[in-house]
C-alpha positions in Angstrom: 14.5 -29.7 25.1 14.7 -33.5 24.2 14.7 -34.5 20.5 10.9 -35.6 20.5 10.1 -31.6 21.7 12.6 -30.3 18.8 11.1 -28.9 15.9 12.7 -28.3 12.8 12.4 -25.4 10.5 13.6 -24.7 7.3 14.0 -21.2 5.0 14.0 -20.2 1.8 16.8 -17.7 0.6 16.3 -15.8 -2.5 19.2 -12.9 -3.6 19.8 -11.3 -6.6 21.5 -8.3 -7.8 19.2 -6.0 -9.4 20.4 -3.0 -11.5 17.6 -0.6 -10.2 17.7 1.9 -7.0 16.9 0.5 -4.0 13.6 2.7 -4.0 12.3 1.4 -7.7 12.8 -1.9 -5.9 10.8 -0.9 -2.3 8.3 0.7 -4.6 7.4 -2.6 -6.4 7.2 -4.8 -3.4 5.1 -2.4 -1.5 2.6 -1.3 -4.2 -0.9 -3.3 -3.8 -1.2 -3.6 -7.9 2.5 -4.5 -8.3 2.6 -7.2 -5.8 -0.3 -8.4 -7.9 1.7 -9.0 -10.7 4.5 -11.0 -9.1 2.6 -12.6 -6.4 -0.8 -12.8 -6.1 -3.7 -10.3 -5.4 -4.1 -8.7 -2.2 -4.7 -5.8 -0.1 -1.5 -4.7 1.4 -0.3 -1.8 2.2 3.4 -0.6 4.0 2.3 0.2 7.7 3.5 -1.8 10.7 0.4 -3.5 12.2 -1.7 -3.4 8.6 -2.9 -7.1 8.3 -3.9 -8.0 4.8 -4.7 -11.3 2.5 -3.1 -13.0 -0.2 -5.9 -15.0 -2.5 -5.1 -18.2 -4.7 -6.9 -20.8 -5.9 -8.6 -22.4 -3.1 -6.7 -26.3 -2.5 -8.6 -28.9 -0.7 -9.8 -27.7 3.1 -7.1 -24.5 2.4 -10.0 -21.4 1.0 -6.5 -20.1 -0.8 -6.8 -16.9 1.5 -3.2 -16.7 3.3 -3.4 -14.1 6.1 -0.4 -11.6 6.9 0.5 -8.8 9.0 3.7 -6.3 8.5 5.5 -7.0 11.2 8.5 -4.2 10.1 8.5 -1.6 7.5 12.1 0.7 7.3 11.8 2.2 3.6 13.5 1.6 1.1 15.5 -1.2 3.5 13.4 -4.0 5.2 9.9 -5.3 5.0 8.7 -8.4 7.0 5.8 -9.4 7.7 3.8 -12.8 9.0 2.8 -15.7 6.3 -0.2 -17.7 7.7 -2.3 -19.9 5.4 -3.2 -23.6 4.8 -5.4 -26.5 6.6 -4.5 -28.5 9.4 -6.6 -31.2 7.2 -4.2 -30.7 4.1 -1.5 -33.5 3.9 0.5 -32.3 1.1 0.1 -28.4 -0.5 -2.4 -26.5 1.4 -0.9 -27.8 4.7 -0.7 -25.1 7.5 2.3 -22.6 7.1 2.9 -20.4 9.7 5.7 -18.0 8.6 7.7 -15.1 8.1 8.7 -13.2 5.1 11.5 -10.6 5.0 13.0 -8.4 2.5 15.7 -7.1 2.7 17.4 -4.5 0.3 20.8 -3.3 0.2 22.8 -0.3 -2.2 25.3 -2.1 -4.0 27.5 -0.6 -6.9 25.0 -0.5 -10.2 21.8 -1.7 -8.1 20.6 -2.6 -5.4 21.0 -6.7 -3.4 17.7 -8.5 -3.2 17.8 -10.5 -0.2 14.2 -12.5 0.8 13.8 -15.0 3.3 10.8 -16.8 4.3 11.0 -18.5 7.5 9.3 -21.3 9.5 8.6 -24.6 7.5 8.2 -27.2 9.5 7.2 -30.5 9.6 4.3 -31.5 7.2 5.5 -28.2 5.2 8.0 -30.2 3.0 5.9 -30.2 -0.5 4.9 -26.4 -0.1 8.6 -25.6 1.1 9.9 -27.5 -2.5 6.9 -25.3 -4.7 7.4 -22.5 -3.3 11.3 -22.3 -3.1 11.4 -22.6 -7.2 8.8 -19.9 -7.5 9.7 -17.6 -5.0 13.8 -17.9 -7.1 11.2 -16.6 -10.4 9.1 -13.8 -8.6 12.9 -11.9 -7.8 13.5 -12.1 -11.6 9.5 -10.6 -12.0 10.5 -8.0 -9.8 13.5 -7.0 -11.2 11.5 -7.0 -15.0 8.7 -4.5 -13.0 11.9 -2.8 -11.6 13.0 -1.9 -15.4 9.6 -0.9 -16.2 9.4 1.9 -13.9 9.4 5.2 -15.0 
């Protein structure tokens, strides 16, 4: 592949130490009205093949709806699924994002080791890869606080 054909992608990696069970942690990222809280609402539920919406304020030629599918679901371990969303129109934020979204938890002594990646900006993704880097570092504290709050 030549350097014109080359595409470059970039992640964001979010991990944190949380001192809650791996399952209080699987419960809050797979539970429709908790991802609510740190995210954004939606209609997900934990089934490989299950393709469900995130909804935000609508941004430009972007309606704010970003579409996803679980791609793997291993409780209380791994969840991935697909991250599409944006306009082809939108320069800046709103720009098409086609991506992936992993979690990944871990038992470690006193908690459990929040590991998220989400995969696949590329070019023209710059300003939503900076925004969403910051807040994706805040939604593992937000899950950690729902964590705590569990009974």
């Amino acid at each position: 592949m030549s350097g014109s054909e080359a595409t470059i992608q970039r992640a964001i990696i979010v991990e944190r130490i949380l001192p809650h069970p791996p399952e209080k942690i699987w419960h809050v990222l797979t539970t429709s009205k908790l991802i609510s809280e740190w995210l954004m609402p939606n209609d997900f539920q934990p089934v490989v093949g299950h393709c469900f919406n995130f909804r935000t304020k609508p941004i430009g030629n972007w309606n704010g709806i970003v579409h996803c599918e679980v791609l793997e679901c291993e409780p209380p371990r791994r969840l991935r699924y697909s991250w599409v969303g944006g306009s082809d129109d939108n320069a800046e934020y709103g720009s098409r994002l086609d991506s992936v979204v992993t979690w990944t938890l871990t038992p470690v002594e006193g908690g459990t080791r929040l590991y998220m990646e989400h995969d696949g900006f590329g070019p023209g993704n710059e300003f939503a890869y900076e925004a969403m880097s910051g807040g994706w570092a805040r939604i593992a504290g937000k899950i950690g606080e729902l964590a705590a709050n569990l009974g």
